[in-house]
Every structure is written in C-alpha cells, then in structure tokens.
Predicted model as a PDB file, atoms N, CA, C, CB and O in Angstrom, pLDDT in the B-factor column:
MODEL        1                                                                  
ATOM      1  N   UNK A   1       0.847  -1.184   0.000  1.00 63.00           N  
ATOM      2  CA  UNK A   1       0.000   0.000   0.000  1.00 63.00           C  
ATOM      3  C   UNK A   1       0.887   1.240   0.000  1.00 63.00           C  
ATOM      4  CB  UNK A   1      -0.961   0.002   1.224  1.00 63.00           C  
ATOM      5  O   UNK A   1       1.772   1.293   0.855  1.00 63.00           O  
ATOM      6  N   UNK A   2       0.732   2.351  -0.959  1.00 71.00           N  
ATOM      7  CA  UNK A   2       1.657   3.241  -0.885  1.00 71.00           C  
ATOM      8  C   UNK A   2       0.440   4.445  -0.198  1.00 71.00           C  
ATOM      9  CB  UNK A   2       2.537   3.518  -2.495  1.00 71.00           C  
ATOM     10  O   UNK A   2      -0.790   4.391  -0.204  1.00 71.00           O  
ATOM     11  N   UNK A   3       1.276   5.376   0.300  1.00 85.00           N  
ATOM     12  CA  UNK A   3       0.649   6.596   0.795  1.00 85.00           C  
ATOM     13  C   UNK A   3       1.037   7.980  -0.726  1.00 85.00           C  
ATOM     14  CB  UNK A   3       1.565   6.984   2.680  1.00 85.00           C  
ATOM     15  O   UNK A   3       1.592   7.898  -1.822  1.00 85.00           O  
ATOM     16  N   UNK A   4       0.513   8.861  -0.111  1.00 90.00           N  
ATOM     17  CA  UNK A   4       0.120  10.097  -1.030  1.00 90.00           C  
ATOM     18  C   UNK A   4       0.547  10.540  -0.019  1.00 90.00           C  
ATOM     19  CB  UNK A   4      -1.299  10.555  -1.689  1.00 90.00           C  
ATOM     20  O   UNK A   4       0.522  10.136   1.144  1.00 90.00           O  
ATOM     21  N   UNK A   5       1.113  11.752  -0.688  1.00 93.00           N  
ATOM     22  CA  UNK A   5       1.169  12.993   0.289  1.00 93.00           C  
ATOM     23  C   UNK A   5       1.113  14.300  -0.880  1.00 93.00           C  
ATOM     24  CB  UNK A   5       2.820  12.984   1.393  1.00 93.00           C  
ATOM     25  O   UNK A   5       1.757  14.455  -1.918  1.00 93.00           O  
ATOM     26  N   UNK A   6       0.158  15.069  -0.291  1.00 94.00           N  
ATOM     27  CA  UNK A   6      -1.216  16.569  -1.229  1.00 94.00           C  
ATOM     28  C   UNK A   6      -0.572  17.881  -0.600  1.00 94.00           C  
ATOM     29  CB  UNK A   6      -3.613  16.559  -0.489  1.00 94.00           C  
ATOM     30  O   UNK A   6      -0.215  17.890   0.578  1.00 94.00           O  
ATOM     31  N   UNK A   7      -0.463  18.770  -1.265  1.00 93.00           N  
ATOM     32  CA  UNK A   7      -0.345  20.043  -0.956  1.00 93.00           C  
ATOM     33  C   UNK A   7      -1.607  20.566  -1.471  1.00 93.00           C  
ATOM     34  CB  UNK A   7       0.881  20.675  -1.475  1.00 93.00           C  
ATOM     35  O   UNK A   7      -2.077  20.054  -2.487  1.00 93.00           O  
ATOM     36  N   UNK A   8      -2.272  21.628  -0.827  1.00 94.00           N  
ATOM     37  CA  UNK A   8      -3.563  22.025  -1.256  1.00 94.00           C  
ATOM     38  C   UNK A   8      -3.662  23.187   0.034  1.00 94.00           C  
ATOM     39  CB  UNK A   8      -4.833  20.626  -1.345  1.00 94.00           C  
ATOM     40  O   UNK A   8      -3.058  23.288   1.102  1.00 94.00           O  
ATOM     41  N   UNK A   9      -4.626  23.919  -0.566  1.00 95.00           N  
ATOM     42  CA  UNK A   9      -4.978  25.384  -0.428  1.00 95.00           C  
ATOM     43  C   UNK A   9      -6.520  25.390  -1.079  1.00 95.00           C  
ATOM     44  CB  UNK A   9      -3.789  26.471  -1.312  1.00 95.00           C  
ATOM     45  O   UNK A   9      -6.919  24.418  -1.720  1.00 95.00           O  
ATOM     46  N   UNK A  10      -7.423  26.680  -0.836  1.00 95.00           N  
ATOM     47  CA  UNK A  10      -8.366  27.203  -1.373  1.00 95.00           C  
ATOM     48  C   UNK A  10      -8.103  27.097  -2.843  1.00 95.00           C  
ATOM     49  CB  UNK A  10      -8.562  28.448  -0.861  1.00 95.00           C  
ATOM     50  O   UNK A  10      -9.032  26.822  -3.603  1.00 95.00           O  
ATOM     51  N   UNK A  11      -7.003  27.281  -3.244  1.00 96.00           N  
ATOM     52  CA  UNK A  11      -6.658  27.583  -4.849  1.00 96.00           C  
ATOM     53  C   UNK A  11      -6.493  26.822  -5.763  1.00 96.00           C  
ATOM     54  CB  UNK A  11      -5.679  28.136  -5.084  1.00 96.00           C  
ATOM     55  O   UNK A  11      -6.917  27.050  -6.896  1.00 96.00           O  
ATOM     56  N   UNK A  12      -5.495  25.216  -5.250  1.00 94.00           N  
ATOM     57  CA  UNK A  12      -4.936  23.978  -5.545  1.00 94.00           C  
ATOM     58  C   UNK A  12      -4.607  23.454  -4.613  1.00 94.00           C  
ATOM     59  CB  UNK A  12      -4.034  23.919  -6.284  1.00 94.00           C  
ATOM     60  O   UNK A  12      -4.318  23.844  -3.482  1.00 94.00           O  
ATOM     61  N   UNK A  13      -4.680  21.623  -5.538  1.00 95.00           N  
ATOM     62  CA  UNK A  13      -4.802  20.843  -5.010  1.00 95.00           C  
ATOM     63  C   UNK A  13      -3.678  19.624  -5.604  1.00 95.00           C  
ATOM     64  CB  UNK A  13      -6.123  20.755  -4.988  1.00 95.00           C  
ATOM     65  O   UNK A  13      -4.063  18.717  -6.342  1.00 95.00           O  
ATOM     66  N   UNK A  14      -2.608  19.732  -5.267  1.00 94.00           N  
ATOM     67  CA  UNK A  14      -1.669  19.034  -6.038  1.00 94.00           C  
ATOM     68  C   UNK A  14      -0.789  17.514  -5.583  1.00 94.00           C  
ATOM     69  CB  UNK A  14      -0.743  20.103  -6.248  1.00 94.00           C  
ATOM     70  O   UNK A  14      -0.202  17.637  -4.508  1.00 94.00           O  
ATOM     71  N   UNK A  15      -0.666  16.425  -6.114  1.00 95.00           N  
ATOM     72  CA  UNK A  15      -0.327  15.331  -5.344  1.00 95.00           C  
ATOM     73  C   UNK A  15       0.425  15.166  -5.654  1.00 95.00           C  
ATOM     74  CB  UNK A  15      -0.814  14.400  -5.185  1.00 95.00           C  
ATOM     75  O   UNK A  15       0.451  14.812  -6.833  1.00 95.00           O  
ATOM     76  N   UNK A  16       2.204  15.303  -4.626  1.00 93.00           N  
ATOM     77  CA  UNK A  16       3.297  14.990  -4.857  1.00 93.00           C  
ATOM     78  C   UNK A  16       3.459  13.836  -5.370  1.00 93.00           C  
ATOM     79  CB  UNK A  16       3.892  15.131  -4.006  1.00 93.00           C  
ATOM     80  O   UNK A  16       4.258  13.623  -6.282  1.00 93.00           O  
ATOM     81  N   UNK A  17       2.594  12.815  -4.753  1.00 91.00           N  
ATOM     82  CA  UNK A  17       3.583  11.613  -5.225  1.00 91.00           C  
ATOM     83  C   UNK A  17       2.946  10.965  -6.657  1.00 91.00           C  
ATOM     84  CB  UNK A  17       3.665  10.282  -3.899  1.00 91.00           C  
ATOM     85  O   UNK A  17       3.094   9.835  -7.123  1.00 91.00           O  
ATOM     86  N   UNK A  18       2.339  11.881  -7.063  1.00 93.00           N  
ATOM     87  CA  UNK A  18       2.245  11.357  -8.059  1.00 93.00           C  
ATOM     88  C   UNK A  18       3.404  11.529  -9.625  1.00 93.00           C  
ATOM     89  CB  UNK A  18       0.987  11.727  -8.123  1.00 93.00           C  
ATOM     90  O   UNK A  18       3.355  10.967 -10.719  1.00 93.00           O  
ATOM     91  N   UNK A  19       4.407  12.612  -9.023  1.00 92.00           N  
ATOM     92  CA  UNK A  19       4.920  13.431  -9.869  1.00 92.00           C  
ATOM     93  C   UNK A  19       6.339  11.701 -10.272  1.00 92.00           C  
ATOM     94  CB  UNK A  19       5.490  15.409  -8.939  1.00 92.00           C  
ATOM     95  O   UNK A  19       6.733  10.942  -9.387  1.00 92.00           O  
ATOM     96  N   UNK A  20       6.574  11.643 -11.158  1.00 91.00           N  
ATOM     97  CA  UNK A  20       7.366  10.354 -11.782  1.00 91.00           C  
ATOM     98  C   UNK A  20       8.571  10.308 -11.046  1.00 91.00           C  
ATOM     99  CB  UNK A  20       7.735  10.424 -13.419  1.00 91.00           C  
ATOM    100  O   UNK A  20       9.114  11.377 -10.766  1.00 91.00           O  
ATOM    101  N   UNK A  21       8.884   9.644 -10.823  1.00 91.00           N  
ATOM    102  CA  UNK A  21      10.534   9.408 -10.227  1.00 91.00           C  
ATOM    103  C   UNK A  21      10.770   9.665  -8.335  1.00 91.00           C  
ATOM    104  CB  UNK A  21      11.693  10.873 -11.191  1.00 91.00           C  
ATOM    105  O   UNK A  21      11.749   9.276  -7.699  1.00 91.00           O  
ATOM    106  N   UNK A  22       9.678  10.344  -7.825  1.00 91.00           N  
ATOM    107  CA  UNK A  22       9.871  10.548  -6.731  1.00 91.00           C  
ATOM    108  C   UNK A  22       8.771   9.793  -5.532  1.00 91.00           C  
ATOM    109  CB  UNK A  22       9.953  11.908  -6.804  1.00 91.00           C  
ATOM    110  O   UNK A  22       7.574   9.564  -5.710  1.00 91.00           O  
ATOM    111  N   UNK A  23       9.404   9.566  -4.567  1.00 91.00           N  
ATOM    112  CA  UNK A  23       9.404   8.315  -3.976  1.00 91.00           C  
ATOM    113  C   UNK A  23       8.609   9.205  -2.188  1.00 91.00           C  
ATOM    114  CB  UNK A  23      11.443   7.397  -4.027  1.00 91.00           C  
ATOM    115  O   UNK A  23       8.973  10.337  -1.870  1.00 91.00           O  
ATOM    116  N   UNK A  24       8.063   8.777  -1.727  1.00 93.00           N  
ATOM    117  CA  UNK A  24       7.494   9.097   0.054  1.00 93.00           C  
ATOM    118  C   UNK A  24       8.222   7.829   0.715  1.00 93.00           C  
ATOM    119  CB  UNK A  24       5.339   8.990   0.423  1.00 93.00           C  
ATOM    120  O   UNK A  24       8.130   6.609   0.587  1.00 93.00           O  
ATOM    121  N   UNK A  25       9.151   8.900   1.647  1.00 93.00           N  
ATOM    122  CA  UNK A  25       9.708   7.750   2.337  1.00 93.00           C  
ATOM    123  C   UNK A  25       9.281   7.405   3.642  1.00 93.00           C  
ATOM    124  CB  UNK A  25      10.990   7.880   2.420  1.00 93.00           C  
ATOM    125  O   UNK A  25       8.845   6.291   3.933  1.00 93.00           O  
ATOM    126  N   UNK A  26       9.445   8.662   4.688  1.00 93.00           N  
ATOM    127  CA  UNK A  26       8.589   8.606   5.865  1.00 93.00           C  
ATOM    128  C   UNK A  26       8.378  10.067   6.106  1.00 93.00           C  
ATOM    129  CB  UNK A  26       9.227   7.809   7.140  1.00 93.00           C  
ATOM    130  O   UNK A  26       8.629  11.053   5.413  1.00 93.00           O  
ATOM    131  N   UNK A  27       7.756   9.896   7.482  1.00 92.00           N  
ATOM    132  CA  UNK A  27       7.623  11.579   7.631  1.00 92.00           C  
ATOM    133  C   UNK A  27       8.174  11.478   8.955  1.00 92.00           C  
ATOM    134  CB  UNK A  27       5.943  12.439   7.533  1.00 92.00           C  
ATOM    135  O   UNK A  27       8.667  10.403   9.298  1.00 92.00           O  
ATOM    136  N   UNK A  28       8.146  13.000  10.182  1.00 93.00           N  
ATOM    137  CA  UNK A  28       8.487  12.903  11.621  1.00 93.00           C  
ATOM    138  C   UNK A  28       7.964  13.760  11.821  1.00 93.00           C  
ATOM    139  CB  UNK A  28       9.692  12.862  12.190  1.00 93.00           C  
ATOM    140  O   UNK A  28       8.501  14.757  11.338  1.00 93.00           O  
ATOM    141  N   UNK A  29       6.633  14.024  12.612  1.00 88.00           N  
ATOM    142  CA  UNK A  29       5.939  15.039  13.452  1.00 88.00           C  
ATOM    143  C   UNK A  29       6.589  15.597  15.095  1.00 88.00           C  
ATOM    144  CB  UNK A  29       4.494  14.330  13.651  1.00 88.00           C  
ATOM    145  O   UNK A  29       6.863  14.813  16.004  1.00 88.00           O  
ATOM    146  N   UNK A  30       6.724  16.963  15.167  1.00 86.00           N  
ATOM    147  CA  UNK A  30       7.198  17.705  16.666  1.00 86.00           C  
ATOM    148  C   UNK A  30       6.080  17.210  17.313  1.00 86.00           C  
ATOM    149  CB  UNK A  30       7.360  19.549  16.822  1.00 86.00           C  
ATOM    150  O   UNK A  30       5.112  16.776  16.688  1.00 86.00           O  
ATOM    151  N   UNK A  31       6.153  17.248  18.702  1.00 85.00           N  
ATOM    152  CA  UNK A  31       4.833  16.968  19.516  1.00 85.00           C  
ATOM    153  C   UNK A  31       3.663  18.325  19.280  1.00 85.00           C  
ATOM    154  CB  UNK A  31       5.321  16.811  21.341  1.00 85.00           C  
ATOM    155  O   UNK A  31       3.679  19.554  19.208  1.00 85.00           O  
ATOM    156  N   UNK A  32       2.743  17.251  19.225  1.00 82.00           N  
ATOM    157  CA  UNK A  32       1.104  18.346  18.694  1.00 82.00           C  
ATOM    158  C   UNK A  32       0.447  18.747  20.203  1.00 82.00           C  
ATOM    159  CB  UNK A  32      -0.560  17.107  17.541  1.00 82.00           C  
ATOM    160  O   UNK A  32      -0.146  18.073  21.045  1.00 82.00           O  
ATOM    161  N   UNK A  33       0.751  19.849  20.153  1.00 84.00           N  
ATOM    162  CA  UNK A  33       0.125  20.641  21.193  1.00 84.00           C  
ATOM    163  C   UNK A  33      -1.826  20.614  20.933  1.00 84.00           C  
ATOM    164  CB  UNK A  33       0.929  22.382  21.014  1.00 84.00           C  
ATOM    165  O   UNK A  33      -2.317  21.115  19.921  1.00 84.00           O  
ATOM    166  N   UNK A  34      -2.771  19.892  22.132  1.00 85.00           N  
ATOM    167  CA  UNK A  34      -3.905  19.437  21.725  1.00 85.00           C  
ATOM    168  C   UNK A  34      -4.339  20.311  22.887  1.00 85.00           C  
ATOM    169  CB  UNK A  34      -4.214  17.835  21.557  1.00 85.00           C  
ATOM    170  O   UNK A  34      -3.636  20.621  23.849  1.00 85.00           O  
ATOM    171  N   UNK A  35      -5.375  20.602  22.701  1.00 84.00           N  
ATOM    172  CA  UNK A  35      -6.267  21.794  23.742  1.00 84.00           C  
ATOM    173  C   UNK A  35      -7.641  21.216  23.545  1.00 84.00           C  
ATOM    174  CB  UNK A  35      -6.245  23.720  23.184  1.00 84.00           C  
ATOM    175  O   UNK A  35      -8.320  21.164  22.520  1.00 84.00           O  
ATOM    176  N   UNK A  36      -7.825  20.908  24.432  1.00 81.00           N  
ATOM    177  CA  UNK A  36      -9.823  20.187  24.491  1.00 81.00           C  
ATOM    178  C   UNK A  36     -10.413  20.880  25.082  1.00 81.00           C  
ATOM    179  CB  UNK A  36     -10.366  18.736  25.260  1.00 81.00           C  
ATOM    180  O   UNK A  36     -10.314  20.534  26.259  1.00 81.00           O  
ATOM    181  N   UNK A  37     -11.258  22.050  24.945  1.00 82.00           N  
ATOM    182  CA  UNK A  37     -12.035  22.907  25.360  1.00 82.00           C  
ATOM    183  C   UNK A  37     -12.774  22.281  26.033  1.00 82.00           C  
ATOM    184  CB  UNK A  37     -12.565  23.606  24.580  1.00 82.00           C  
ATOM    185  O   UNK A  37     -13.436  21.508  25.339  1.00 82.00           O  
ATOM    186  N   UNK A  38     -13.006  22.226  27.112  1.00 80.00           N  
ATOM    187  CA  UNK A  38     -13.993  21.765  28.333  1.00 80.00           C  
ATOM    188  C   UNK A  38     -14.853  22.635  28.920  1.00 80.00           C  
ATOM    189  CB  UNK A  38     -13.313  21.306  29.441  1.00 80.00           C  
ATOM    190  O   UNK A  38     -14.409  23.753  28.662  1.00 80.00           O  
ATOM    191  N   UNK A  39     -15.815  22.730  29.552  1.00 80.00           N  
ATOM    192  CA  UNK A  39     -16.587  23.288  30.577  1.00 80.00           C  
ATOM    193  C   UNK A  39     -16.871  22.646  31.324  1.00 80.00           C  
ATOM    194  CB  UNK A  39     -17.498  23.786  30.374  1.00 80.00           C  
ATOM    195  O   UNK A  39     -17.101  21.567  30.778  1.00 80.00           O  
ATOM    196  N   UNK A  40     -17.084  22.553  32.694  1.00 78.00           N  
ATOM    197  CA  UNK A  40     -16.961  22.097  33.855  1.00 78.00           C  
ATOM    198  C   UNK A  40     -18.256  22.546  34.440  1.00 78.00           C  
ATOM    199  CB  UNK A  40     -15.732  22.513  34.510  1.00 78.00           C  
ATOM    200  O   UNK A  40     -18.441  23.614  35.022  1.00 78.00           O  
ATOM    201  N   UNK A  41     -19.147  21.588  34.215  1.00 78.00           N  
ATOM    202  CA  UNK A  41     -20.475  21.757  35.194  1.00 78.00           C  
ATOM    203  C   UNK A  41     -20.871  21.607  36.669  1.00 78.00           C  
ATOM    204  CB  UNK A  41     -21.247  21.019  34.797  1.00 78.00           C  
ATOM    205  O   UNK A  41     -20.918  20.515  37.236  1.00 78.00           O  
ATOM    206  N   UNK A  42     -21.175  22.880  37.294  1.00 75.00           N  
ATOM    207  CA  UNK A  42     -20.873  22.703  38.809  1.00 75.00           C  
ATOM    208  C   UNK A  42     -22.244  21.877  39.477  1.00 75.00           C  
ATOM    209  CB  UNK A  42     -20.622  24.378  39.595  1.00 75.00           C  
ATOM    210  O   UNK A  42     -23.326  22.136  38.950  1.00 75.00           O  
ATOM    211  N   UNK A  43     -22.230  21.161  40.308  1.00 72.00           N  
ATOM    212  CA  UNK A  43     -22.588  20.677  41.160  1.00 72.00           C  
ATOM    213  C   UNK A  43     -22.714  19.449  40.600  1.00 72.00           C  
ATOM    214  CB  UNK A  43     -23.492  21.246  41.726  1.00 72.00           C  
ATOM    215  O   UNK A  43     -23.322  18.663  41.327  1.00 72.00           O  
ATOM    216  N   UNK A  44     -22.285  18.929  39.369  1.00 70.00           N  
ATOM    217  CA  UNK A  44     -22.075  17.354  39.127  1.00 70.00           C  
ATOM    218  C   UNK A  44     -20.409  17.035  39.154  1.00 70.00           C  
ATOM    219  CB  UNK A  44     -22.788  16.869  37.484  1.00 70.00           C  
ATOM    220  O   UNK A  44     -19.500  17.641  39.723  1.00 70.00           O  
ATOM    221  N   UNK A  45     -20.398  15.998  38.420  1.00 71.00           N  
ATOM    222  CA  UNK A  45     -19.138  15.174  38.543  1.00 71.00           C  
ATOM    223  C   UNK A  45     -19.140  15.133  37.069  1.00 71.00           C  
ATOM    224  CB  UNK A  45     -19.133  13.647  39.440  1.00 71.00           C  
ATOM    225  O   UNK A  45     -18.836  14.098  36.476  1.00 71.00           O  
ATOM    226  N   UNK A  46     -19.485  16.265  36.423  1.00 76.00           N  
ATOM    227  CA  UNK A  46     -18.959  16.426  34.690  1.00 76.00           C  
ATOM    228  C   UNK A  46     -18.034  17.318  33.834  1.00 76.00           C  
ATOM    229  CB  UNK A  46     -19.982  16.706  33.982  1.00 76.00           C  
ATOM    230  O   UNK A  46     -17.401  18.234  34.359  1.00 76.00           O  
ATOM    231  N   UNK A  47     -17.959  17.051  32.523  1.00 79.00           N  
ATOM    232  CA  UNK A  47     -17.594  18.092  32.092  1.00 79.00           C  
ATOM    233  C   UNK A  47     -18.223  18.016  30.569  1.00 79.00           C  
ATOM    234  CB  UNK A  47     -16.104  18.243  32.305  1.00 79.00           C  
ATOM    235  O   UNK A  47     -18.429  16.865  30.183  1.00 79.00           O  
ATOM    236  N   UNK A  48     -18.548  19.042  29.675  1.00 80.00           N  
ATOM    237  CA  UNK A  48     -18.807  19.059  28.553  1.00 80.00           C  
ATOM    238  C   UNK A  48     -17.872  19.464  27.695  1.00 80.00           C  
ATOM    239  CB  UNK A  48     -19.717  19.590  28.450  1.00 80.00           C  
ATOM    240  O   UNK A  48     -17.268  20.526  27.842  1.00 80.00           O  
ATOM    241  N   UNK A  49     -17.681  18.672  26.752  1.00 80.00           N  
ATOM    242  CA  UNK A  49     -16.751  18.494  25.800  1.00 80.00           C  
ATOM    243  C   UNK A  49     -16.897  19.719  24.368  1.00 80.00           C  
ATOM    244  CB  UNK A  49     -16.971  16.873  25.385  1.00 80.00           C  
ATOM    245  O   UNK A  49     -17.759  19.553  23.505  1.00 80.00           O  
ATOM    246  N   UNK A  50     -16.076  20.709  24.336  1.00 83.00           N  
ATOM    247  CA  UNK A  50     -16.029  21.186  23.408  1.00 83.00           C  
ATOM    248  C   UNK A  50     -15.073  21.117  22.391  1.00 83.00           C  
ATOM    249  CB  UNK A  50     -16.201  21.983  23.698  1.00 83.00           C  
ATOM    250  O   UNK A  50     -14.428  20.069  22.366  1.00 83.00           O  
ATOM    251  N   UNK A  51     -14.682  22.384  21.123  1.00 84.00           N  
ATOM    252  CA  UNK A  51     -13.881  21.561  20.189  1.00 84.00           C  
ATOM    253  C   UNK A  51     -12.476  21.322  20.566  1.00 84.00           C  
ATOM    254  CB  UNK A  51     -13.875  22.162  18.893  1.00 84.00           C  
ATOM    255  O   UNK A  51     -12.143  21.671  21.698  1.00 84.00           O  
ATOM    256  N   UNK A  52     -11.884  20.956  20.043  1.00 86.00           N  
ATOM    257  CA  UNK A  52     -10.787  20.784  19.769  1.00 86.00           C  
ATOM    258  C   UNK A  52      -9.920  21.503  19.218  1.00 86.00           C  
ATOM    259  CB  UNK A  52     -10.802  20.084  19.365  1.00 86.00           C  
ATOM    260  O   UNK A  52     -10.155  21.895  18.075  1.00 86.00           O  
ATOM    261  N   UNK A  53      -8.873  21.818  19.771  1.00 87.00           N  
ATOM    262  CA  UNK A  53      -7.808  22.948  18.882  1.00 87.00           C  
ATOM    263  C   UNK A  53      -6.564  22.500  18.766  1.00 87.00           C  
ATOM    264  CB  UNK A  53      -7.567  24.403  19.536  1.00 87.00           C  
ATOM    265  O   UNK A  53      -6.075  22.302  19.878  1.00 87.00           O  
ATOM    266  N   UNK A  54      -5.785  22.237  17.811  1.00 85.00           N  
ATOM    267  CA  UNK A  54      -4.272  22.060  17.667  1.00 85.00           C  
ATOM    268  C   UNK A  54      -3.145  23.267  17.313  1.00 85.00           C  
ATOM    269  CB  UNK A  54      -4.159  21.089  16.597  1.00 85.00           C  
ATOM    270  O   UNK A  54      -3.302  24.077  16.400  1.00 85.00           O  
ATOM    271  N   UNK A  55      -2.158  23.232  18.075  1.00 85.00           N  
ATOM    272  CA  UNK A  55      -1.230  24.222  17.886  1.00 85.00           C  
ATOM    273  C   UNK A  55      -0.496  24.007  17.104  1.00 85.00           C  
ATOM    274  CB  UNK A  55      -0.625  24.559  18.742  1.00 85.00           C  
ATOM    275  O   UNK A  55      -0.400  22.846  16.708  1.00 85.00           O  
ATOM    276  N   UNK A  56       0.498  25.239  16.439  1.00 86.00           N  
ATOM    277  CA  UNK A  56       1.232  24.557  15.136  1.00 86.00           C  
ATOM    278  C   UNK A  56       2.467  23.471  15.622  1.00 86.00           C  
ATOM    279  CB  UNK A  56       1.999  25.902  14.105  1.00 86.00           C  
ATOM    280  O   UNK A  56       2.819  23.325  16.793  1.00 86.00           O  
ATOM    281  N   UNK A  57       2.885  22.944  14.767  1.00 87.00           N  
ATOM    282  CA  UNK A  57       4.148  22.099  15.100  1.00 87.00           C  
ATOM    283  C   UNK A  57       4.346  21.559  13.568  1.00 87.00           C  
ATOM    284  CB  UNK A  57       3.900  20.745  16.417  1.00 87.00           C  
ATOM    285  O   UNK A  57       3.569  21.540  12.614  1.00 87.00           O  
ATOM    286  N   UNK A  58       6.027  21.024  13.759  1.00 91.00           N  
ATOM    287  CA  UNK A  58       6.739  20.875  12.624  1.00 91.00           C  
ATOM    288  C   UNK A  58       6.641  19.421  11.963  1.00 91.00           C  
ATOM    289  CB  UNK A  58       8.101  21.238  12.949  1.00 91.00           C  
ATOM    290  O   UNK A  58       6.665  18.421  12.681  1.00 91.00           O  
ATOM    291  N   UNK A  59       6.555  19.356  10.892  1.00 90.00           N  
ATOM    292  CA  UNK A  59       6.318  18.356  10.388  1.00 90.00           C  
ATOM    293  C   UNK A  59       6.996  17.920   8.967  1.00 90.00           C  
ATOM    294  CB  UNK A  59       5.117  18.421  10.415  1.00 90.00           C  
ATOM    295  O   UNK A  59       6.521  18.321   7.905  1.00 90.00           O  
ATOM    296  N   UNK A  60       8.160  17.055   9.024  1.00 93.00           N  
ATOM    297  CA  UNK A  60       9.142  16.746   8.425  1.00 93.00           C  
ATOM    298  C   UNK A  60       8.990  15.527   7.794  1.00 93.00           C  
ATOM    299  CB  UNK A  60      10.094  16.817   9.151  1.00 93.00           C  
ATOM    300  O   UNK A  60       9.118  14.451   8.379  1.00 93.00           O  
ATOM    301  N   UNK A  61       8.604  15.708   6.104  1.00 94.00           N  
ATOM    302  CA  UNK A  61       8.710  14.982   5.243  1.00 94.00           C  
ATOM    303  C   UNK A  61       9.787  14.349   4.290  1.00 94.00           C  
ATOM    304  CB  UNK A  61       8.102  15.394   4.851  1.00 94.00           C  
ATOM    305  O   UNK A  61      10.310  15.125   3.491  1.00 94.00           O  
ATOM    306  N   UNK A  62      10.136  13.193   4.278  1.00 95.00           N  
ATOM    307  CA  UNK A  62      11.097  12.767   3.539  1.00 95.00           C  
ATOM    308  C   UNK A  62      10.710  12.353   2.426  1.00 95.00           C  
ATOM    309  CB  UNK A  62      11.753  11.959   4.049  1.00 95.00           C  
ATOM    310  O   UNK A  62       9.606  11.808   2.418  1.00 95.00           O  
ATOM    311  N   UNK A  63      11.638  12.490   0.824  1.00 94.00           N  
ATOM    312  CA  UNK A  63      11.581  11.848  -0.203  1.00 94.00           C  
ATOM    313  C   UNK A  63      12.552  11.246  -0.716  1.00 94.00           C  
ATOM    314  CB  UNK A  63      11.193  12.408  -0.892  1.00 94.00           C  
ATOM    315  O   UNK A  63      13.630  11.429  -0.152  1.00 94.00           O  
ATOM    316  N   UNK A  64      12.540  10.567  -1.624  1.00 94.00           N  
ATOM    317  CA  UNK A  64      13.635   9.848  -2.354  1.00 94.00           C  
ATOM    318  C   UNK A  64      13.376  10.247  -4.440  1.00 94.00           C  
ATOM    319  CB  UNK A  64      13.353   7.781  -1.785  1.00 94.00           C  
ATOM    320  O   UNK A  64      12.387   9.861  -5.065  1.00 94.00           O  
ATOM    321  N   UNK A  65      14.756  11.201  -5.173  1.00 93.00           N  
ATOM    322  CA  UNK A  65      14.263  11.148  -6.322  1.00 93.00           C  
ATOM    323  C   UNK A  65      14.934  10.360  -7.407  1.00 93.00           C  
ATOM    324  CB  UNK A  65      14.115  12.304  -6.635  1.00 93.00           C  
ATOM    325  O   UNK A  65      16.017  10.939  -7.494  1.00 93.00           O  
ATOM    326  N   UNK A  66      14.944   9.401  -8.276  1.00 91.00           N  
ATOM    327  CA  UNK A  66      15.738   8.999  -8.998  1.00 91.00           C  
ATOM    328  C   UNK A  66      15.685   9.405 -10.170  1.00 91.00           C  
ATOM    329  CB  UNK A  66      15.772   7.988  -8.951  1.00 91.00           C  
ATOM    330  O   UNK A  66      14.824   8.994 -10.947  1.00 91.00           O  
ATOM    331  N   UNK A  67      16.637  10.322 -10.518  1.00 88.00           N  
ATOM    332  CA  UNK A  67      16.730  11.242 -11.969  1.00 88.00           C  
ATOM    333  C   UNK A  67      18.067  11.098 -12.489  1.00 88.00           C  
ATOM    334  CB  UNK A  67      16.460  12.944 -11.789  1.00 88.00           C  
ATOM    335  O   UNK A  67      19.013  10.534 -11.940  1.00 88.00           O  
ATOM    336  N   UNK A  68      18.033  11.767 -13.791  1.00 84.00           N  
ATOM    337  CA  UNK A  68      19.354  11.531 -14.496  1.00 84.00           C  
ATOM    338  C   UNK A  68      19.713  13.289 -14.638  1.00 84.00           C  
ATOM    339  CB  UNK A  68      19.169  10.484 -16.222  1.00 84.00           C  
ATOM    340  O   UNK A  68      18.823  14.087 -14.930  1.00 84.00           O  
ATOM    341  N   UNK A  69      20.839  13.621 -14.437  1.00 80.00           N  
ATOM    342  CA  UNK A  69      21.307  15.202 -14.927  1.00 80.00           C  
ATOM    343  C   UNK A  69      21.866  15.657 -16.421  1.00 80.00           C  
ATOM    344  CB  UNK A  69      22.519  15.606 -14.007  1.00 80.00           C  
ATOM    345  O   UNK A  69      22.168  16.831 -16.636  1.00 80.00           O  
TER     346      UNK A  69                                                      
ENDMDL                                                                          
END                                                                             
C-alpha cells in the first residue's frame, strides 16, 4: 500500500507523489500541542466536551528522487 502525500490550499490541489521518479519515504511530526475545550459543570461530577484545537508544530517529510542530470 503506498501513501500520497497533497499540498492544497483554497486555490490547488496538487499530489506529490504522483509526480514520476519521486518516492514518500517517511515523515516525523514535533509533539502536537492538543487543547480540548472543556466546561466544567458545577454541582455534578462532569464536564462538557467542546472543540478541539491544535497548535502549530513541525512536520518533516522525507523523499527519495531517482533522476538523471
């Protein structure tokens, strides 16, 4: 099973790996800063779950290309 990896925007939508000769090797994500919006309902033993937010972090893609010069 091979993976894809897409660059895309409002504007385009483009799939690296589809481009000939170049290869997805792995990737390595920084730790993802996750924020779970909660509210805390008083006089129970709850909380209500709101969204979810992620902070930025780095995310390091590897390729492999085999070309001729």
């Amino acid at each position: 099973m091979s993976k894809e990896v897409k660059l895309f925007n409002d504007d385009f939508n483009i799939n690296l790996t589809d481009i000939p000769s170049l290869k997805f090797l792995d990737f390595n994500e920084d730790n993802i800063e996750v924020k779970a919006n909660t509210t805390e309902v008083n006089g129970t033993d709850g909380v209500i779950l709101g969204p979810t937010t992620f902070g930025p972090f780095n995310l390091i893609l590897n390729f492999s290309f085999k070309g001729a010069d």
